[in-house]
N, C-alpha and C positions, 0 to 999 in steps of 0.2 A: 844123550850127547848128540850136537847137531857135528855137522861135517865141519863147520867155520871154528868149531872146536877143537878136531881132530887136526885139523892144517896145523890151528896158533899153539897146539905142544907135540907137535908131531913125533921130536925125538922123543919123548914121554910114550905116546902113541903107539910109536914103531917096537917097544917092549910088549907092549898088550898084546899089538898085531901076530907077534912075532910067539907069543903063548898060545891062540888059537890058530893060525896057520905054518907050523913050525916048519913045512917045507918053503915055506919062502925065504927068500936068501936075503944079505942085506944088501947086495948090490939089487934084488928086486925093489926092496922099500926107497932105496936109495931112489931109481927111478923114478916110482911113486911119486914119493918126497910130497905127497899130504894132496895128491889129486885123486879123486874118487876114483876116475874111470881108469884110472892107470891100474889104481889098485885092486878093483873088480878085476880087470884083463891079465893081471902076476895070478890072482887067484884061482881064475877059469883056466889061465894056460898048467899052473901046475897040479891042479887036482883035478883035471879033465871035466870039471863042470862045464855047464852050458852058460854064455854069460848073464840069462835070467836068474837063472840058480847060484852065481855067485855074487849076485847085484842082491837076491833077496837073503842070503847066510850074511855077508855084509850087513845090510840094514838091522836085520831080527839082533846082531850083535852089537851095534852102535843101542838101537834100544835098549837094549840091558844093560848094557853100562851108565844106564843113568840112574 
């Protein structure tokens, strides 16, 4: 799944997103709202990653989902 994926069903999305990173709130997705780097930085800020490390759990999980 490419990111221009992830934008065009975002509300679809924001349920997956919300299965693998269950501390993020929906006023984070809300944010977000289907930009990569927002949603790297909701993920680094609440699970204390570095935002290399949540920019590559990010991607490794977009790949799986295809």
């Amino acid at each position: 799944m490419n990111w221009d994926t992830v934008k065009g069903n975002w509300k679809h999305t924001k349920g997956l997103i919300k299965e693998k990173w269950g501390e993020l709130t929906d006023d984070d997705l809300t944010q977000a709202e289907g930009r990569k780097d927002q949603l790297v930085g909701r993920i680094q800020e609440r699970y204390g990653k570095t935002r290399e490390a949540a920019e590559r759990e990010l991607d490794s999980w977009m790949s799986a989902l295809r």
